[in-house]
C-alpha positions as semicolon CSV with decimal commas, in nm:
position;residue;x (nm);y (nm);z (nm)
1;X;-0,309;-6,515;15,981
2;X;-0,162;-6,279;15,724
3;X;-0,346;-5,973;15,679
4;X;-0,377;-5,771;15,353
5;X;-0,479;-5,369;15,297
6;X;-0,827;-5,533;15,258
7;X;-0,855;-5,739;15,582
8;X;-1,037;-5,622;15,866
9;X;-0,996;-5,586;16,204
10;X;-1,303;-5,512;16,437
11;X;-1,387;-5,357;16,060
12;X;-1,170;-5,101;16,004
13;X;-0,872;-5,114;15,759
14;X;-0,529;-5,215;15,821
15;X;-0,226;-5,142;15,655
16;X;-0,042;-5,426;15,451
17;X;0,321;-5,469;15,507
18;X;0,410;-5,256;15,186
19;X;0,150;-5,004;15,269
20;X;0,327;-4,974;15,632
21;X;0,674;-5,009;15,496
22;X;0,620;-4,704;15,279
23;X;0,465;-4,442;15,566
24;X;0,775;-4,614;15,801
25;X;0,998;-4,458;15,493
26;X;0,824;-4,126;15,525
27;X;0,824;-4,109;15,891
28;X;1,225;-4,181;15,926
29;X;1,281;-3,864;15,633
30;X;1,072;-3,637;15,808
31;X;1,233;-3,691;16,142
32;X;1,601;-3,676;15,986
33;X;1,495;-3,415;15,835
34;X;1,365;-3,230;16,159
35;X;1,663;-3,343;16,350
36;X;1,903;-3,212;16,090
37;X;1,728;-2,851;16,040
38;X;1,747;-2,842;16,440
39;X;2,099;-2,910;16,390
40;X;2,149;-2,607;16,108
41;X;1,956;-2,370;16,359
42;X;2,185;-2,423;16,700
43;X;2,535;-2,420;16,417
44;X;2,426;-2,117;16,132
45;X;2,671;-1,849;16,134
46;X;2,664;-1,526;15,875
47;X;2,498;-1,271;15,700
48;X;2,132;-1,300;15,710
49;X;2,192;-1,516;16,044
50;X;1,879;-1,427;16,200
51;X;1,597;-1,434;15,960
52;X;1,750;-1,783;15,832
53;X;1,781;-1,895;16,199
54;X;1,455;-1,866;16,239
55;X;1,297;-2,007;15,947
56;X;1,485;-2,319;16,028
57;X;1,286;-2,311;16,343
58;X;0,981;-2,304;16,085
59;X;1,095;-2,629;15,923
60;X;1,178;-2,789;16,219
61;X;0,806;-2,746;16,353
62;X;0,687;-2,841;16,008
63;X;0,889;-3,174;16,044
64;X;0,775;-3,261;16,340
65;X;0,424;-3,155;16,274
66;X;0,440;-3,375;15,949
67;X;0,602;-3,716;16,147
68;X;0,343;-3,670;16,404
69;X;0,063;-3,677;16,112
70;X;0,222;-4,001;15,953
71;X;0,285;-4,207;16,255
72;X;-0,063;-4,110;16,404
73;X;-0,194;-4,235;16,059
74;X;0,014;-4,574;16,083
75;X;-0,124;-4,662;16,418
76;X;-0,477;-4,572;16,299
77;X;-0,366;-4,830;16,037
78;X;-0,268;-5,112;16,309
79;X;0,101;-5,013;16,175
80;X;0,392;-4,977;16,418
81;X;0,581;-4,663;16,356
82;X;0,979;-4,644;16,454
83;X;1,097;-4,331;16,509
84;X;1,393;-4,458;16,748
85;X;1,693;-4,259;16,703
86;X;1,861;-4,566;16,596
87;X;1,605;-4,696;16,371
88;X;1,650;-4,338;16,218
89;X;2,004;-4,318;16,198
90;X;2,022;-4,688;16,027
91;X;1,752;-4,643;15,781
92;X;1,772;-4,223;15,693
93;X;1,886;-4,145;15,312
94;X;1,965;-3,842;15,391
95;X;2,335;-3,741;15,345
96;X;2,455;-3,625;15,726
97;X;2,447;-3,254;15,833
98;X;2,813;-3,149;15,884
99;X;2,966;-3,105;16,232
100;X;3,062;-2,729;16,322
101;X;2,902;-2,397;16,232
102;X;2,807;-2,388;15,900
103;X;2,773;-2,040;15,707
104;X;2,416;-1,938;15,581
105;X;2,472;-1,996;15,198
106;X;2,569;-2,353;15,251
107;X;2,294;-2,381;15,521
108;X;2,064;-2,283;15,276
109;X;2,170;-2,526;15,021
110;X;2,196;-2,833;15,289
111;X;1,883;-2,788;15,386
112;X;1,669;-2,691;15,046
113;X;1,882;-3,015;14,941
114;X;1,716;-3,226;15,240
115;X;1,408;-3,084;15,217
116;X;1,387;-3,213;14,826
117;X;1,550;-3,551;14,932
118;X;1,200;-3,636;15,148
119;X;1,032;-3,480;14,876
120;X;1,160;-3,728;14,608
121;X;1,096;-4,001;14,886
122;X;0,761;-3,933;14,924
123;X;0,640;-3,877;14,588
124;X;0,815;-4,221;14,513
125;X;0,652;-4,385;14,719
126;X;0,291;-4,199;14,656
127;X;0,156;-4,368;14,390
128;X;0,185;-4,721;14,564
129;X;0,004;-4,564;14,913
130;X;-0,251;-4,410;14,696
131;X;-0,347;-4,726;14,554
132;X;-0,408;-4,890;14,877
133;X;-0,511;-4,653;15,099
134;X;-0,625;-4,245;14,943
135;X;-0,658;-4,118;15,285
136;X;-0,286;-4,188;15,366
137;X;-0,216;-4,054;15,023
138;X;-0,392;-3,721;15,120
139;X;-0,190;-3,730;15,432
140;X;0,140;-3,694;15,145
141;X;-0,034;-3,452;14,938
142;X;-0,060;-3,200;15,210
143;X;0,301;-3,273;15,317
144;X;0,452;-3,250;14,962
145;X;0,260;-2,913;14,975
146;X;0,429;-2,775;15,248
147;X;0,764;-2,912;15,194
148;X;0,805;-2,809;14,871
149;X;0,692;-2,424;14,960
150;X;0,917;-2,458;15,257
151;X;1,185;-2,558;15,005
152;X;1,100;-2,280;14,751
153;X;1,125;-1,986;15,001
154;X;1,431;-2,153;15,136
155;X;1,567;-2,171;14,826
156;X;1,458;-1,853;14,679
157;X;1,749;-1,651;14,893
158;X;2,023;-1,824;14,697
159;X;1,855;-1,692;14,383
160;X;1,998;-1,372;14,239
161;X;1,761;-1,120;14,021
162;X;1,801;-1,125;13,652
């Protein structure tokens, strides 16, 4: 038996294929994304080196926080999630990190660039999850939220004063 966003298992709701297909999409972003801005802490070299070192940390944390959320919400869904290295590293759209120590500026700009990568992912995907299932689509909101102000302060020390 195929099941649909409306069947029911012992009653509760389960996730269609798309529905699951589009959190699985999430999930691998937000782990690349964590694994990368790991990366970017241990390799960050330059001016500022501290205070950028450690917001990194930040992001990492939020990552993590943020995979946990969506793969807790897939199995609540009867969804598998894959968070497998491999699975990750075959399925990720984000560009790689670069090997090496990388100065803060271009840290900065990797990483703001990431960040808005699994930002674009999950808002194109939103509108579908939304339709089938608002609870998973509050699950993005509050994500979005917090990427996107991790991006802007991240951002904001590129930004020169008028």
């Amino acid at each position: 038996m195929t099941t649909t966003t409306h069947d029911v298992l012992a009653g509760e709701f389960v996730a269609s294929p798309a529905l699951a297909a589009h959190l699985q999409t999430v999930l691998v972003g937000l782990l690349e994304l964590q694994s990368q801005a790991k990366q970017a802490h241990w390799t960050v070299v330059g001016p500022n080196f501290r205070s950028i070192h450690l917001e990194l940390d930040e992001i990492v944390d939020a990552a993590r926080d943020y995979a946990d959320s969506v793969a807790e919400r897939m199995r609540a869904l009867e969804a598998v999630p894959d968070g497998r290295t491999a699975t990750v590293a075959t399925t990720t759209t984000l560009d790689a990190f670069p090997a090496g120590e990388v100065v803060v500026e271009r840290v900065v700009a990797l990483i703001a660039d990431r960040i808005l990568a699994v930002v674009n992912a999950i808002r194109a995907v939103h509108d579908e999850v939304d339709d089938q299932d608002p609870t998973s689509a509050d699950i993005l909101h509050t994500i979005l939220e917090g990427l996107e102000k991790q991006r802007w302060m991240l951002a904001a020390q590129l930004r020169h004063g008028s």
